[in-house]
Backbone as CSV, one residue per row, in Angstrom:
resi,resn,N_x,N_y,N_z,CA_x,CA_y,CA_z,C_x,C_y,C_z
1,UNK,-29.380,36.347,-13.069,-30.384,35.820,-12.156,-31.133,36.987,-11.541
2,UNK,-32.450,37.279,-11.460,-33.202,38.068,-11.162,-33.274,37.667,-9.094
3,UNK,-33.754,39.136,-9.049,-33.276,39.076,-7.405,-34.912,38.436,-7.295
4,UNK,-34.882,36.862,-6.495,-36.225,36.517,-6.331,-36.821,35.221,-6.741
5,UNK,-35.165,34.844,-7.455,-35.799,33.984,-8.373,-35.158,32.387,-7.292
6,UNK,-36.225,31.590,-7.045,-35.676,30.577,-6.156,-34.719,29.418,-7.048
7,UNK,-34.087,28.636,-5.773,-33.653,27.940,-6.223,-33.492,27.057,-7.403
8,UNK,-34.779,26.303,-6.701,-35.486,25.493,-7.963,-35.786,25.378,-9.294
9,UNK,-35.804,27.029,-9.444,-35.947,27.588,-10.610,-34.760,27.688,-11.143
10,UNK,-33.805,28.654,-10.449,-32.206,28.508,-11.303,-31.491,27.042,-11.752
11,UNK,-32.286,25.902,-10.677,-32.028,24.590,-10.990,-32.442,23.975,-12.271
12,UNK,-33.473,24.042,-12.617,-34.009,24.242,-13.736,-33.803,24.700,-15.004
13,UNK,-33.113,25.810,-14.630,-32.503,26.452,-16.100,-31.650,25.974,-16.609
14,UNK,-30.531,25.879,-15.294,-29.281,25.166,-15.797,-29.374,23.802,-16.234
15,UNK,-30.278,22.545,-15.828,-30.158,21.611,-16.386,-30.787,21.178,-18.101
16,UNK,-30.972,22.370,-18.704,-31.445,22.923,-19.909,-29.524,22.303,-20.802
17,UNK,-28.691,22.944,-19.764,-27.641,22.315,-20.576,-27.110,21.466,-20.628
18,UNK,-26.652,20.648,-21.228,-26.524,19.101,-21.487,-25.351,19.141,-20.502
19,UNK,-24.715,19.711,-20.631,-23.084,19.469,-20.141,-23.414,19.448,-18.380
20,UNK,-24.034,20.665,-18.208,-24.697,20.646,-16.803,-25.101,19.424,-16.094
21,UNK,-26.013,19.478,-16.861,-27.036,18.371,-16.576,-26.357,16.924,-16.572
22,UNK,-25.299,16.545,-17.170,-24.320,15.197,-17.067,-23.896,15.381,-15.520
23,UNK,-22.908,16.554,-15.618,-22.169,16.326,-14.435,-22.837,16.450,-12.872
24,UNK,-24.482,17.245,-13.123,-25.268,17.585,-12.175,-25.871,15.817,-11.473
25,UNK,-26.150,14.870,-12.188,-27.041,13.400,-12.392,-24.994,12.517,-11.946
26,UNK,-23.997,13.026,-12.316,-23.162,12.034,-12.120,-22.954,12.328,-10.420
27,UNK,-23.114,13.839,-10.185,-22.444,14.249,-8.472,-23.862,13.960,-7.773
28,UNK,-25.302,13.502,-8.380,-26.026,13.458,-7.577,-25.758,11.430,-7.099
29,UNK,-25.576,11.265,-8.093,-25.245,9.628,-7.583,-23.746,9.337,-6.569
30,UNK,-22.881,10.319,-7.115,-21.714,9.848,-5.852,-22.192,10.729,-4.677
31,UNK,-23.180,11.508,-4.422,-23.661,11.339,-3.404,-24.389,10.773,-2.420
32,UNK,-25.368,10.059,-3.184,-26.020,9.104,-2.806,-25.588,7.726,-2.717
33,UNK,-24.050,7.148,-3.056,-23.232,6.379,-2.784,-22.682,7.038,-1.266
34,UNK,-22.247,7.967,-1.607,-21.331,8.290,-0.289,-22.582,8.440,1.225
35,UNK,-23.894,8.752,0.962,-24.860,8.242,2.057,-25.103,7.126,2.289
36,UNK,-24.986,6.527,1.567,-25.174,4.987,1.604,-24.509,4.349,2.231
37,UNK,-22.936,5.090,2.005,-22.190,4.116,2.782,-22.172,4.660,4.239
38,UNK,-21.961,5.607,4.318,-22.132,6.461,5.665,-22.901,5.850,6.554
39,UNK,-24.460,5.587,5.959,-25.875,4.708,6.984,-24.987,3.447,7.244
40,UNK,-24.646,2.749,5.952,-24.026,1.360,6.483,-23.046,1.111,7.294
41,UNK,-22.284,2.268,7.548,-21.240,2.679,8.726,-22.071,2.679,10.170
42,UNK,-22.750,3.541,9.305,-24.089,4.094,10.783,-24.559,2.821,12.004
43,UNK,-24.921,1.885,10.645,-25.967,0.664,11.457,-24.935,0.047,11.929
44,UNK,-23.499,-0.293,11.561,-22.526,-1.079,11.991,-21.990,-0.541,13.041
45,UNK,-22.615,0.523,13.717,-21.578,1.445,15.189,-20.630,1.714,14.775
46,UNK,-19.917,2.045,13.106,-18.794,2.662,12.888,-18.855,4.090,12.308
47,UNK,-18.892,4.889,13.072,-19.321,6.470,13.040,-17.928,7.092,12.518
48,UNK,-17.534,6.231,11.275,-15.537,7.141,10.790,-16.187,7.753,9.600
49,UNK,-15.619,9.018,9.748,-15.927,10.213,8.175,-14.841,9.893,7.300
């Protein structure tokens, strides 16, 4: 990695590899499950991590 080179860009490269790129699209959805449920905690006044 070149000193300079942003994020976005190293993001980029790596999803060039398949294998990457699976497990990068599977941890972006159990994250966006795990916000999901969090808000729905949120709106219910149940603020438990």
């Amino acid at each position: 990695m070149e000193l300079g080179t942003s994020i976005d860009d190293l993001l980029k490269e790596e999803l060039k590899n398949p294998e990457f790129k699976r497990e990068y699209e599977a941890e972006c959805e159990r994250l966006e499950s795990a916000y999901a449920a969090y808000k729905a905690r949120e709106n219910l006044g149940q603020h438990k991590s």
